[in-house]
C-alpha positions as CSV (number, residue, x, y, z in Angstrom):
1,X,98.9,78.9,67.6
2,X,96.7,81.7,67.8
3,X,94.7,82.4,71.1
4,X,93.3,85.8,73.0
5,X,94.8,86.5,76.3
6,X,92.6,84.5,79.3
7,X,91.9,81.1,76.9
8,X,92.0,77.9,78.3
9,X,93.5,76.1,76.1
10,X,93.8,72.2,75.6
11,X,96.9,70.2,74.7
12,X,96.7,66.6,74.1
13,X,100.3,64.2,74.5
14,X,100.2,60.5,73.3
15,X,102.9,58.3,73.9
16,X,101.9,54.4,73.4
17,X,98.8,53.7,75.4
18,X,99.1,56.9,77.5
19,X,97.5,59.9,76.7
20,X,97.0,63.2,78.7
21,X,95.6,66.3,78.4
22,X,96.9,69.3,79.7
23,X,94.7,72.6,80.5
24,X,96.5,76.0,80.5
25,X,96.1,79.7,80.3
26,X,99.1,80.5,79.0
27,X,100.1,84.5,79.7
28,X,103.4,84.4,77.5
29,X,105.5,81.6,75.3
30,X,106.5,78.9,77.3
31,X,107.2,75.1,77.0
32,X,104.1,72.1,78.2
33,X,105.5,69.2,79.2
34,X,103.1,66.0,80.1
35,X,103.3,63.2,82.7
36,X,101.7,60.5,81.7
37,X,100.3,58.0,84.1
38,X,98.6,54.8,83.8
39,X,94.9,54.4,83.8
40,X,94.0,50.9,83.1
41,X,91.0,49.3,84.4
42,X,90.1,45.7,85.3
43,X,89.0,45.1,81.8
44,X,92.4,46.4,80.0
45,X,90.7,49.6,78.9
46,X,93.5,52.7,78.5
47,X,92.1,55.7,79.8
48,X,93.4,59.0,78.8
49,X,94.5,61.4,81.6
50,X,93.8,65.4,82.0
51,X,95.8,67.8,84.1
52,X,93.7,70.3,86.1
53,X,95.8,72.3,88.1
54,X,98.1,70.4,90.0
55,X,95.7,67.4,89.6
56,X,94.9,64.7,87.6
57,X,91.7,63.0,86.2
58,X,90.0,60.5,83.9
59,X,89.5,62.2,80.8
60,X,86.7,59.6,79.9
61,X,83.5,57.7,81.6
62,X,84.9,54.5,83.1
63,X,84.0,51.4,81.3
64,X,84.4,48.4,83.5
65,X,82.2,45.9,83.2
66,X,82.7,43.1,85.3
67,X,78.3,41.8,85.4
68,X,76.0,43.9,84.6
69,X,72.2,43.5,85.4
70,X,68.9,45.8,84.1
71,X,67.7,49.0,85.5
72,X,65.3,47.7,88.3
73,X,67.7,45.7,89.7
74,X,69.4,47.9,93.2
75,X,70.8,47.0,96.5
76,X,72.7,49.0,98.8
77,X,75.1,46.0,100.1
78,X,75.7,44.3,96.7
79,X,77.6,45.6,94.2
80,X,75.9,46.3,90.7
81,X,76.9,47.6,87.3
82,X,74.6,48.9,84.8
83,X,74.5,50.3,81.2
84,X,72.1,53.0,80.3
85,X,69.0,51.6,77.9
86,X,70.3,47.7,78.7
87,X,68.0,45.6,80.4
88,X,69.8,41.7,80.4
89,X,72.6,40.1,81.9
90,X,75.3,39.6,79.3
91,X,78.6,41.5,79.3
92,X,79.2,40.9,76.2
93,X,76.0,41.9,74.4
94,X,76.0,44.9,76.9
95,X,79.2,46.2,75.7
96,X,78.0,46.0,72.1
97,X,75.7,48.5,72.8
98,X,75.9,52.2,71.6
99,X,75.7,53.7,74.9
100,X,78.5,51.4,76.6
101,X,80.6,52.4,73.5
102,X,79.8,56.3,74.1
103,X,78.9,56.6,77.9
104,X,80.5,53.4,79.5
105,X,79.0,51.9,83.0
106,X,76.9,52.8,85.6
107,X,77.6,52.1,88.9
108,X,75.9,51.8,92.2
109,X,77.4,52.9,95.4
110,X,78.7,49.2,96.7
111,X,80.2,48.5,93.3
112,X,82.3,52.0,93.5
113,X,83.5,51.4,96.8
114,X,84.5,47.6,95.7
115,X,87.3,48.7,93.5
116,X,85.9,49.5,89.9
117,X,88.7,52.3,89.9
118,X,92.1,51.7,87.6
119,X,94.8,50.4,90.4
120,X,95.8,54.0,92.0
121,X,92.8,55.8,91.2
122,X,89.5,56.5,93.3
123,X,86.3,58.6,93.3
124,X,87.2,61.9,93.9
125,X,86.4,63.2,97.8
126,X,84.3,66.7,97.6
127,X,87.5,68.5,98.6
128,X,89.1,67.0,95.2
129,X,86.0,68.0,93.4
130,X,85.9,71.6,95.0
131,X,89.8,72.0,94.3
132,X,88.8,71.4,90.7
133,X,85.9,73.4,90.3
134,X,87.7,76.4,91.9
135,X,90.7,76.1,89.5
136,X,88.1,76.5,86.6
137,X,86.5,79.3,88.1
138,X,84.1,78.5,90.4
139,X,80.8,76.1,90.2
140,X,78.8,78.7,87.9
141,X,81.5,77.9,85.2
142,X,83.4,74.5,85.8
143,X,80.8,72.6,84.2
144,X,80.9,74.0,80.9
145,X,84.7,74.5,80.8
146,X,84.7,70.3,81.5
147,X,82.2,69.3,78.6
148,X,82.8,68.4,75.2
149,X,82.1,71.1,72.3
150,X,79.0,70.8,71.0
151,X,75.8,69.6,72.1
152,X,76.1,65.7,70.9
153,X,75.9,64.4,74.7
């Protein structure tokens, strides 16, 4: 594989319904092993992993949906789930929709503190975040080195 000297470059392992992706800059040949880890959410979705530095993340917008009620509706006590352009109350319809299928849920505060996370998993902590955003070369960069190629989303 061809690549300039300083590329990030991705690597993607499947095995089964794991997948992870691996960042690296490699400097000369070497060998990239994966570890992959489960990331299942109440729902049964699979979520693949990345490897940032010595951490790892969801690789995709968390799609548990549980309820879900229209954009007006907030409280800071009760937990609420939401999907962008929906406004009713059914799961299933809600999950039909193009923007679960491409961007997954919305979440208010209550609802991520109630365990919407995979079992192990958790909203990062700003030291996690920071961690992250140093490894990728500071919060002028990070963002762009995170997105998806091209300008789609």
């Amino acid at each position: 594989m061809e690549y300039a000297t300083g590329d990030l470059l991705k690597f993607t392992g499947i095995s089964g319904n794991y997948s992870t992706v691996k960042m690296d800059t490699p400097t000369k040949s070497k060998l990239i092993t994966f570890t992959f880890v489960e990331c299942q959410d109440g729902d049964g979705n699979n979520y693949p992993v990345v490897e940032i530095d010595t951490q790892l993340w969801m690789a995709e917008n968390l799609k548990y949906l549980p309820s879900v009620v229209g954009p007006v509706t907030g409280s800071e006590t009760i937990p609420y789930y939401y999907v962008s352009g929906y406004n009713g109350t059914n799961v299933t319809d809600a999950k039909a929709t193009a923007n679960y299928i491409t961007y997954g849920v919305l979440y208010n505060w209550p609802a991520v503190m109630t365990g919407v996370c995979p079992t192990g998993w958790h909203a990062p902590t700003k030291a996690e975040l920071i961690i992250m955003q140093t490894y990728l070369g500071g919060e002028d960069v990070a963002g762009g080195k995170l997105k998806e190629t091209g300008t789609n989303h």
